[in-house]
N, CA, C and O atoms as a GROMACS GRO file, in nm:
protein
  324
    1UNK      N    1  10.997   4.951  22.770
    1UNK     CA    2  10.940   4.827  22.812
    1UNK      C    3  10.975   4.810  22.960
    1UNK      O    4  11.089   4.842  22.992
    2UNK      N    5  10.888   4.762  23.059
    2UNK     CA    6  10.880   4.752  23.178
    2UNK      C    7  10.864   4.592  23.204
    2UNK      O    8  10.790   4.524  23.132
    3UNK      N    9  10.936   4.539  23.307
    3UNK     CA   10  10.878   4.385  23.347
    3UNK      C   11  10.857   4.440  23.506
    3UNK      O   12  10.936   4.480  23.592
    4UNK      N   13  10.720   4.424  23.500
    4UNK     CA   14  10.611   4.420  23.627
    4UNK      C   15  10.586   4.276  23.705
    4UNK      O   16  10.540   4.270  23.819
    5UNK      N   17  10.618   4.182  23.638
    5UNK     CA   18  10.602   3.996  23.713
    5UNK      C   19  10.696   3.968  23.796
    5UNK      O   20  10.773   4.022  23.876
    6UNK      N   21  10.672   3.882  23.758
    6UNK     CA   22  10.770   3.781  23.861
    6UNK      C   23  10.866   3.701  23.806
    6UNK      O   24  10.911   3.607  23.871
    7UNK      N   25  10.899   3.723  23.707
    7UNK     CA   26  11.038   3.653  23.612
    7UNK      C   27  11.076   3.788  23.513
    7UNK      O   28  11.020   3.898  23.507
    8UNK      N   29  11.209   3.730  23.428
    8UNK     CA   30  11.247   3.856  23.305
    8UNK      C   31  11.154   3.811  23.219
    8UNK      O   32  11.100   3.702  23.206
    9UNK      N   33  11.140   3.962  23.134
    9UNK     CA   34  11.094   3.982  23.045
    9UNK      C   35  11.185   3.999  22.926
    9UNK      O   36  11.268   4.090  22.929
   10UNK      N   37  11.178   3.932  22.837
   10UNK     CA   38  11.281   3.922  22.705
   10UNK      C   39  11.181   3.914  22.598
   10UNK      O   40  11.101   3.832  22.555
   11UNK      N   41  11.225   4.055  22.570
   11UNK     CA   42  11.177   4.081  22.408
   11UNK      C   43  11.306   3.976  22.266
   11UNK      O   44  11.418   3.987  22.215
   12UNK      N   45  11.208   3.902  22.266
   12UNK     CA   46  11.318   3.764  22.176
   12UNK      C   47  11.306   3.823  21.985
   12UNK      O   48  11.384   3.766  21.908
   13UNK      N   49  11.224   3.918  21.934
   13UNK     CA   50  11.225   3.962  21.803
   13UNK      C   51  11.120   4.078  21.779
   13UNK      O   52  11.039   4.095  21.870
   14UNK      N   53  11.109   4.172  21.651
   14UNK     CA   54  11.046   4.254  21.653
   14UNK      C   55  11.018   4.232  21.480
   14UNK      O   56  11.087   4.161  21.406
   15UNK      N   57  10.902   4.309  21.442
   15UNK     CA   58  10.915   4.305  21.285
   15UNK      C   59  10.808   4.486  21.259
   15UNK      O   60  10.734   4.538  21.343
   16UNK      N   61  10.840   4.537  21.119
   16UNK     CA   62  10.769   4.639  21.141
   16UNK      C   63  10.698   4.566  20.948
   16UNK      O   64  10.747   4.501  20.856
   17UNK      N   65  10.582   4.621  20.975
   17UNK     CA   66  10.468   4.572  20.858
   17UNK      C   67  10.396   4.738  20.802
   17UNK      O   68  10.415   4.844  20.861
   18UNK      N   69  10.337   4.725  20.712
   18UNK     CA   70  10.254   4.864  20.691
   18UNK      C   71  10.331   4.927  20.539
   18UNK      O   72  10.432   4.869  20.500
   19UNK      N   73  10.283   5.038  20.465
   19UNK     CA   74  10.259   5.061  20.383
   19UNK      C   75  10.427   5.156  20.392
   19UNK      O   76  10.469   5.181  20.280
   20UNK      N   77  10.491   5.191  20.474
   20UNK     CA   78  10.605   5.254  20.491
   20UNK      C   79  10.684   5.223  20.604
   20UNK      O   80  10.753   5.304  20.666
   21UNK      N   81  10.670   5.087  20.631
   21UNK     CA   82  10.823   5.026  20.734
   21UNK      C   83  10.921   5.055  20.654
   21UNK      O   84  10.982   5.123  20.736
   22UNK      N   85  10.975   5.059  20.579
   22UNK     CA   86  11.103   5.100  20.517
   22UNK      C   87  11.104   5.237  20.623
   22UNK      O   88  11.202   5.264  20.692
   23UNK      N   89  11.041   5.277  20.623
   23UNK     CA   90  11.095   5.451  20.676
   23UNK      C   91  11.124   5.454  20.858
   23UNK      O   92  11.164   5.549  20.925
   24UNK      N   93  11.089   5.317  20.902
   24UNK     CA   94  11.131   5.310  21.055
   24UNK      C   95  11.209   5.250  21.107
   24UNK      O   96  11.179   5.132  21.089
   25UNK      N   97  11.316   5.259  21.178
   25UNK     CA   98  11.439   5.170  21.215
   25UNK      C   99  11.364   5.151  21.373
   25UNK      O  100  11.287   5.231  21.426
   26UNK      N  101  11.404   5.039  21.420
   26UNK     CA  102  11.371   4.982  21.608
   26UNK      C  103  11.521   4.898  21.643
   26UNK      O  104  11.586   4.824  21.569
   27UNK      N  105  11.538   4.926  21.738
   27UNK     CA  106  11.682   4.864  21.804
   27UNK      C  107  11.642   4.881  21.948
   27UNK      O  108  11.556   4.952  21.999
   28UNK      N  109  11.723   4.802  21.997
   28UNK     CA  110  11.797   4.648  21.977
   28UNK      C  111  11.713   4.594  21.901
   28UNK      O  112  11.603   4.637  21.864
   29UNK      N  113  11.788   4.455  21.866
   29UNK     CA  114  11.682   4.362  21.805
   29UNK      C  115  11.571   4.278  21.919
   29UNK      O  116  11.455   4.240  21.904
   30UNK      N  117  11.662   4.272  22.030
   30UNK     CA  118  11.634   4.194  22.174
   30UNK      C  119  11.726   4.248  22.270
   30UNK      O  120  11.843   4.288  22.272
   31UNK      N  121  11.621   4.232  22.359
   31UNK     CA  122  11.630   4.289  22.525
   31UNK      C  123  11.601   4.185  22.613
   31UNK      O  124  11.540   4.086  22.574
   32UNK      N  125  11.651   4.202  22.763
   32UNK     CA  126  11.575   4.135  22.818
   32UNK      C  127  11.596   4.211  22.947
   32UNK      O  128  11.703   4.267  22.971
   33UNK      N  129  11.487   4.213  23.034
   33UNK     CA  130  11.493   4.304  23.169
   33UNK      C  131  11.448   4.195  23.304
   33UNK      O  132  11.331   4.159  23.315
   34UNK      N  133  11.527   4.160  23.377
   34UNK     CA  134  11.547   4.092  23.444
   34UNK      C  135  11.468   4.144  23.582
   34UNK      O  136  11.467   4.259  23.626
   35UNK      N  137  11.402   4.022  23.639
   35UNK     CA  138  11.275   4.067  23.717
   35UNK      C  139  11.334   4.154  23.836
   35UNK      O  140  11.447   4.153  23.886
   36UNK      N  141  11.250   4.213  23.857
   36UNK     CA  142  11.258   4.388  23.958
   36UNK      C  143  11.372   4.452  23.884
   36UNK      O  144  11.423   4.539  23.954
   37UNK      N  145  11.429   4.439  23.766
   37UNK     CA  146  11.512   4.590  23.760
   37UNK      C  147  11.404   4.704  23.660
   37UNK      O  148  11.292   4.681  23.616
   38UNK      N  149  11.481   4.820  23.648
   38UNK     CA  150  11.420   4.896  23.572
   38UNK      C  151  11.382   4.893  23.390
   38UNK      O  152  11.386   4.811  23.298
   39UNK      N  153  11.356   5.000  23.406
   39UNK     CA  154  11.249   4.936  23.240
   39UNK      C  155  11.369   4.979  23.148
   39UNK      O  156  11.465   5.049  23.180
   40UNK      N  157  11.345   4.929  23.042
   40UNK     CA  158  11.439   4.960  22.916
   40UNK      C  159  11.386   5.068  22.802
   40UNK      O  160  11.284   5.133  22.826
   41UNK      N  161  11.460   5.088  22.674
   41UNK     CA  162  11.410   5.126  22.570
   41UNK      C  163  11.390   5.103  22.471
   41UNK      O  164  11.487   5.146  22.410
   42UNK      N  165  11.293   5.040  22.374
   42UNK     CA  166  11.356   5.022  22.188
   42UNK      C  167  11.330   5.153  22.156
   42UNK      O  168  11.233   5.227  22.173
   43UNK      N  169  11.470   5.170  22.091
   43UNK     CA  170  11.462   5.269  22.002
   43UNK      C  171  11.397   5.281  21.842
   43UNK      O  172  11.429   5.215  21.743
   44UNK      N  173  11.280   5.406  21.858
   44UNK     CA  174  11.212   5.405  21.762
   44UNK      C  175  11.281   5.507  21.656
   44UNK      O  176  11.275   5.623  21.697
   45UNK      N  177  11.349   5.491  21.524
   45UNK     CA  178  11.329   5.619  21.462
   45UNK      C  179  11.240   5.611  21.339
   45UNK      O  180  11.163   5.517  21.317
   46UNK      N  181  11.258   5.718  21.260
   46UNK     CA  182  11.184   5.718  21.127
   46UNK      C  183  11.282   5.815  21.018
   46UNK      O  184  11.310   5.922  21.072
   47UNK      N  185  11.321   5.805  20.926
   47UNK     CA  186  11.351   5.877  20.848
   47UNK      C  187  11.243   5.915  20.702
   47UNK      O  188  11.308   5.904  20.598
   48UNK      N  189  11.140   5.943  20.686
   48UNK     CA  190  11.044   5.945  20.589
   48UNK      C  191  11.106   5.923  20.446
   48UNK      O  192  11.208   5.988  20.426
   49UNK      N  193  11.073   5.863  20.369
   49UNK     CA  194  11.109   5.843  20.236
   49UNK      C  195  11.043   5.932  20.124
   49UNK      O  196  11.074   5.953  20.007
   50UNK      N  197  10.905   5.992  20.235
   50UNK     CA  198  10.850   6.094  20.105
   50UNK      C  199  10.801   6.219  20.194
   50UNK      O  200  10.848   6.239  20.306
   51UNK      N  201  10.713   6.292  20.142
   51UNK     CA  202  10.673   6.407  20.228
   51UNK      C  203  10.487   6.341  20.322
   51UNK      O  204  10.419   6.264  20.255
   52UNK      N  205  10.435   6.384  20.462
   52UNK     CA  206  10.319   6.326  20.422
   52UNK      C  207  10.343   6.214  20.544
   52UNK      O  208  10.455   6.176  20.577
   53UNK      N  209  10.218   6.167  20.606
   53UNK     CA  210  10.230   6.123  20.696
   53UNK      C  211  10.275   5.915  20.670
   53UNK      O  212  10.245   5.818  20.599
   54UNK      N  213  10.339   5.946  20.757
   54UNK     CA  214  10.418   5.785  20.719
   54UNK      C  215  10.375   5.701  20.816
   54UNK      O  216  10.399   5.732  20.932
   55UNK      N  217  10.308   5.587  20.789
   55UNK     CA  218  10.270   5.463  20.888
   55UNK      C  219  10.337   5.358  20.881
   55UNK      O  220  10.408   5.355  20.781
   56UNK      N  221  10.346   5.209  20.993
   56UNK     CA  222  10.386   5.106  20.996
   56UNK      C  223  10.320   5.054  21.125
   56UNK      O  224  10.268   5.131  21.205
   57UNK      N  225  10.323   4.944  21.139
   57UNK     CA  226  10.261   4.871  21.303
   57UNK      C  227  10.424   4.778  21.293
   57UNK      O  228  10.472   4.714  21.201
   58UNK      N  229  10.468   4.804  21.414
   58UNK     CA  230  10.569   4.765  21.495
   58UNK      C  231  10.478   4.639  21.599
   58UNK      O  232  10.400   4.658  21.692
   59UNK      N  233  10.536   4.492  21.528
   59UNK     CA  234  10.510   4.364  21.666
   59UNK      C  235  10.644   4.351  21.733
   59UNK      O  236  10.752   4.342  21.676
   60UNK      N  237  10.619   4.349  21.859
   60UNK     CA  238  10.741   4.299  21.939
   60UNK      C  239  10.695   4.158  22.042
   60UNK      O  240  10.602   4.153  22.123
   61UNK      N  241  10.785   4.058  22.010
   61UNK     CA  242  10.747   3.902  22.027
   61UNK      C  243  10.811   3.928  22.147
   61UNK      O  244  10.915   3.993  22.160
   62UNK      N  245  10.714   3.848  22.278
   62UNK     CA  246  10.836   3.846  22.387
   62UNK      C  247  10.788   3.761  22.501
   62UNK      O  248  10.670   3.726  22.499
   63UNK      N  249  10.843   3.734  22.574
   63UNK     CA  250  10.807   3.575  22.657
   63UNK      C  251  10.680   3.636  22.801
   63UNK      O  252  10.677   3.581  22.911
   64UNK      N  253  10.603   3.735  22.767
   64UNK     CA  254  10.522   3.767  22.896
   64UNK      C  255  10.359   3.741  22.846
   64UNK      O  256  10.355   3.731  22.723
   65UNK      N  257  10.289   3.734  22.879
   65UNK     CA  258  10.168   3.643  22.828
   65UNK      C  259  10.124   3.806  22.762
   65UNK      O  260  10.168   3.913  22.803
   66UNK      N  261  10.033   3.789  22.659
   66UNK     CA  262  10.009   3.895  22.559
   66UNK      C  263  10.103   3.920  22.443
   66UNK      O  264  10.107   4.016  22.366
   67UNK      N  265  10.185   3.799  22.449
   67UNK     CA  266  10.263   3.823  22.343
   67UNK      C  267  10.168   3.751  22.190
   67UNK      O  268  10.099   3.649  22.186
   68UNK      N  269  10.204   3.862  22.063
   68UNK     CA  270  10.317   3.940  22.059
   68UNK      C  271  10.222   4.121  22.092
   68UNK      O  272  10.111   4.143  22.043
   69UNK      N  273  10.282   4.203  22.162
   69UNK     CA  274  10.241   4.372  22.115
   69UNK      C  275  10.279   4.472  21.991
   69UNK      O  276  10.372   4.518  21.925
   70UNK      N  277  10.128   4.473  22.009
   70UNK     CA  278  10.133   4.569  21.826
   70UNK      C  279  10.134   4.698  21.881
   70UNK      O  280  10.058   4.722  21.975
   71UNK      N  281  10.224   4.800  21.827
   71UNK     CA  282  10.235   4.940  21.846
   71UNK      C  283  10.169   4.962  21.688
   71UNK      O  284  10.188   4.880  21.599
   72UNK      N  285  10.092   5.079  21.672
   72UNK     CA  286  10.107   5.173  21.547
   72UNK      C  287  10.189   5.275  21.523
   72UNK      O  288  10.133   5.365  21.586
   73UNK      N  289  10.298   5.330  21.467
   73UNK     CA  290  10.379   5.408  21.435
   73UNK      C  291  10.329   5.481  21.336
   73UNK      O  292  10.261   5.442  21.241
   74UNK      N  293  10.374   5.615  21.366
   74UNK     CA  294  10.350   5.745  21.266
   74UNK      C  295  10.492   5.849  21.307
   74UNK      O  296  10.557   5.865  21.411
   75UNK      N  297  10.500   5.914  21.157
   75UNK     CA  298  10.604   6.037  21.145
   75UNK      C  299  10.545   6.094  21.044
   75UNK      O  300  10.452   6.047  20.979
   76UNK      N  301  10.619   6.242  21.023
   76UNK     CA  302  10.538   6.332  20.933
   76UNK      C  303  10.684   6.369  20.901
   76UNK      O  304  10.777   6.405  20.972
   77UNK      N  305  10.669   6.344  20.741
   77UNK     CA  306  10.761   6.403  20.617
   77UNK      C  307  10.729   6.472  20.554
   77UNK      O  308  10.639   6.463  20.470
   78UNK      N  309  10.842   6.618  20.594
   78UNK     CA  310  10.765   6.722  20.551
   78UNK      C  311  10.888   6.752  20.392
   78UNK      O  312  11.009   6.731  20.377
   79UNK      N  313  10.817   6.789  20.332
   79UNK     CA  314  10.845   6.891  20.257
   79UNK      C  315  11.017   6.991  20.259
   79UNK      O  316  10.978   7.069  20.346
   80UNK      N  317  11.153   7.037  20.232
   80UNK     CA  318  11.219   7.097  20.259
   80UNK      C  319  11.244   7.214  20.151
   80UNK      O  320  11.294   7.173  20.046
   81UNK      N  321  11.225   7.314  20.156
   81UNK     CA  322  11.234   7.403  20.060
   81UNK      C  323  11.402   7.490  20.062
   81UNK      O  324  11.428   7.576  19.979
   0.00000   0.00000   0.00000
C-alpha cells in the first residue's frame, strides 16, 4: 500500500469473504503510512485446506477516497504424494 496525497493513509480494517477465506491469513490488521513516507505491506498468505485452486476477495477499509479496495485472491493446493 502506497499513500500518494496529501495526508496518511490508514488502513483502519480488512475482512476476507469467498468460498475459501479460511485458507488466507492478511496482517497487520491496520497500518497507517504517514504522508510522503514510503509504502508498506499486508501480508498475504494462504495455506490451502484442500488440493485445487483456492479463492477469497480480500476488502481493505481505509480513510483515502475509494474506500473500501477489493483484491481477488488465489492459491493452488496441490496434491502431496
Amino acid at each position: 500500500m502506497s499513500e500518494n496525497g496529501t495526508a496518511a493513509l490508514n488502513i483502519t480494517s480488512h475482512s476476507l469473504d469467498g468460498p475459501d477465506a479460511a485458507d488466507f491469513d492478511v496482517s497487520p490488521a491496520t497500518l497507517s503510512i504517514a504522508d510522503g513516507s514510503a509504502p508498506q505491506s499486508l501480508s498475504i498468505q494462504c495455506a490451502p485446506g484442500a488440493a485445487g485452486l483456492r479463492t477469497a476477495l480480500l476488502t481493505v477499509n481505509h480513510t483515502a477516497m475509494g474506500s473500501p479496495a477489493l483484491y481477488s485472491l488465489t492459491c493452488l493446493g496441490e496434491f502431496l504424494l
